[in-house]
N, C-alpha and C positions, 0 to 999 in steps of 0.2 A: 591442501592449499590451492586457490585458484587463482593462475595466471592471468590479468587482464592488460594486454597488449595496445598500445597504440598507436592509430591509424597512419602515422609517421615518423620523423625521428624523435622525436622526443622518448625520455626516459619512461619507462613503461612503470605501470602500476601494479603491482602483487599485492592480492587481499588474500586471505588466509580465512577458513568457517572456525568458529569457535561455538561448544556448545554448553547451556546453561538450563539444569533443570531443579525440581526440587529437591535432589541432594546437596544441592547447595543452600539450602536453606538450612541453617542449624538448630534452629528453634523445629525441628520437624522430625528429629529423631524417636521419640515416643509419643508423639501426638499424630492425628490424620490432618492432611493439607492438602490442600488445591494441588493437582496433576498439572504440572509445569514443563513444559519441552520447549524451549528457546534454543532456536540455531538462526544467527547473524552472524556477518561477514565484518572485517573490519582491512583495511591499507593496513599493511606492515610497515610503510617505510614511516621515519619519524622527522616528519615535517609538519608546517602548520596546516600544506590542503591536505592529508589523510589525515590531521587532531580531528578539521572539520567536515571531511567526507564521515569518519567517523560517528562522529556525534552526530551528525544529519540521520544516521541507520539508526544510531542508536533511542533519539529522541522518538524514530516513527513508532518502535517498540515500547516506548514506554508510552505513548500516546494509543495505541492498542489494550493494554494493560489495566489504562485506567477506568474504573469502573465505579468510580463517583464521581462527586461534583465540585472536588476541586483541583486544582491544575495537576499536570501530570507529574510524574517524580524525575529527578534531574538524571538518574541513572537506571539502565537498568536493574541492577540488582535492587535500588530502593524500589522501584516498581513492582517487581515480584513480590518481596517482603511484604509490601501496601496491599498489592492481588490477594496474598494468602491471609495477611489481617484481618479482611474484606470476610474471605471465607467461616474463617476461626470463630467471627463474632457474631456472623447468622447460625454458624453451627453449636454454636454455646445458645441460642436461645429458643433453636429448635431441636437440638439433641441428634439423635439419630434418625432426625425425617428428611435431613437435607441431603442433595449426592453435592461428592466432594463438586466444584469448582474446576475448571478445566482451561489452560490454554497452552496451545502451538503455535508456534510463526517461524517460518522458515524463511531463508533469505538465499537470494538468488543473483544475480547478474544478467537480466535480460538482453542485454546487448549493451556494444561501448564500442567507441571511435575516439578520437583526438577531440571533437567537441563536445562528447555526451555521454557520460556513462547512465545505463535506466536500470537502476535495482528494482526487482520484486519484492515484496513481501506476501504472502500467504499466511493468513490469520486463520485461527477457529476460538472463539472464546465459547466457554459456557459457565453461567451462573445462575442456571436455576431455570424453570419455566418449561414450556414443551421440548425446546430445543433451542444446541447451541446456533450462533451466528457465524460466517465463515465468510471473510473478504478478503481479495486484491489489494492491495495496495499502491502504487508507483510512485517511487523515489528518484527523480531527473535531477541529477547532479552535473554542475559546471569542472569539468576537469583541471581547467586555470584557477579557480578557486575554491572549490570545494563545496560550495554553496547549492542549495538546491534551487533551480528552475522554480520560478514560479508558472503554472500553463498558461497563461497571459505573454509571460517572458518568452516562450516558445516559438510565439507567430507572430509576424509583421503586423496584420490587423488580426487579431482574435474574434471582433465581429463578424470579419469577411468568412475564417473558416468555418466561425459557429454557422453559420449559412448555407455555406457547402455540405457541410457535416449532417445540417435539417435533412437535404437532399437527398444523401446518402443513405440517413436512418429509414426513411420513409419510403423508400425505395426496395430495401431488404425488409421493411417490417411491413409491407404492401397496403400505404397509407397517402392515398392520394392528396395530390397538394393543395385541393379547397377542402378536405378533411380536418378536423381538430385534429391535433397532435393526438390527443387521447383517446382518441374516437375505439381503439381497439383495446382497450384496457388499461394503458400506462395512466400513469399521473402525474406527469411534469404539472410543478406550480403552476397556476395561473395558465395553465392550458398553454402554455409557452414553450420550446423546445428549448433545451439549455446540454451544454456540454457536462460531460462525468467532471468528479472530482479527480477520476485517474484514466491518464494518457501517458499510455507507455509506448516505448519503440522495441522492435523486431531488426533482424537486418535487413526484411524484405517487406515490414509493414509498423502502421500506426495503429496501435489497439486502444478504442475508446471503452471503459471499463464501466459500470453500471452494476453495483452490487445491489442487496437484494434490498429492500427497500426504498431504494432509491429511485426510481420510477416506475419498481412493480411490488408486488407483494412477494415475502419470504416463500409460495408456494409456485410461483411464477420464477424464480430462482432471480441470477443477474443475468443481465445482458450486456453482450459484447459486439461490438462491431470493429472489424479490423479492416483498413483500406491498406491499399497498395503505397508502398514509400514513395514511388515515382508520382503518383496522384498529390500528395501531399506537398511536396518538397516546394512548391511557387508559395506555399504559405508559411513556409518555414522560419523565422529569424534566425535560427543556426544552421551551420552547413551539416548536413547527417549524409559521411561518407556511407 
């Protein structure tokens, strides 16, 4: 069980790791299936912000999971079952040339205060090909409501800090400021500098996340850039004790 405290008086939040693999799949006892290890966190207490801190975790996993092209499934457990479906029917048409199917996602508590709790998630899926794929995820959850932050929602102007953030990147990735953004390999669209899909908080920093594809290639891995919280916090919209 892990204790998440917060930053004042208010009543504190207990999440608890629960974990789900494929022995839980029952259609799996005499057949081969996708190698499944799911560990996610969930609020014990039983109110509506941990139904919906809940399902916020729970949705990013099934949103990992999916590995077709239609929307993602409402639980997890129907995710899995859909994951290992996925597997069962390439392997019924290739017999024994395919390797099983594979994913983990772990779930973590990156930090939390009275306005912020910021879940991890850690992915690796594999289905097939040279190699699996393996992301970050971050989950900025509103503690009064349970809802997730949008990173827009985060900052006063989101313009202003994608700005700052240019400056910062370019700075650590030693990219002069008449330079293209891509001038040293990345590939932001349109030669534009644009913020990650995940921005996570530390207790002593802001991590902008950049998995692998994302503006490098899978052999270029991801990139991270973490700045200091005190640099940050004029762009803040919420207060991050």
């Amino acid at each position: 069980m892990v204790g998440i405290f917060s930053c004042n008086t208010r009543e504190s939040l207990t999440f608890e790791a629960y974990h789900l693999s494929t022995d839980n799949l029952s259609n799996c006892k005499n057949i081969d299936c996708a190698l499944l290890e799911i560990n996610l966190l969930r609020s014990i207490k039983d109110d509506q912000i941990s139904m919906t801190i809940n399902k916020e975790i729970e949705n990013t996993a099934c949103m990992l999971l999916n590995v077709g092209e239609n929307e993602s499934e409402n639980t997890i457990e129907q995710a899995m079952l859909e994951f290992n479906r996925s597997f069962i029917k390439i392997s019924n048409e290739f017999n024994d040339e395919i390797v099983p199917y594979e994913a983990n996602i772990n779930c973590n508590i990156n930090f939390q205060c009275s306005n912020l709790i910021s879940v991890l998630m850690d992915s690796y899926l594999f289905t097939g090909g040279a190699h699996g794929y393996g992301a970050i995820t971050f989950i900025n959850i509103d503690p009064y409501t349970g809802k997730r932050f949008s990173n827009q929602s985060l900052f006063k102007e989101f313009n202003d800090f994608e700005r700052y953030t240019e400056r910062v990147f370019r700075s650590k990735q030693e990219i002069l400021e008449h330079e293209s953004i891509n001038s040293t390999g990345f590939f932001f669209e349109n030669d534009q500098f644009a913020l990650p899909e995940n921005i996570g908080f530390t207790k002593d920093q802001i991590i902008l996340h950049y998995n692998s594809y994302e503006i490098s290639s899978y052999a270029e891995g991801p990139v991270e850039i973490k700045i200091p919280k005190e640099d940050v916090t004029p762009f803040l919209a919420i207060e991050i004790e």
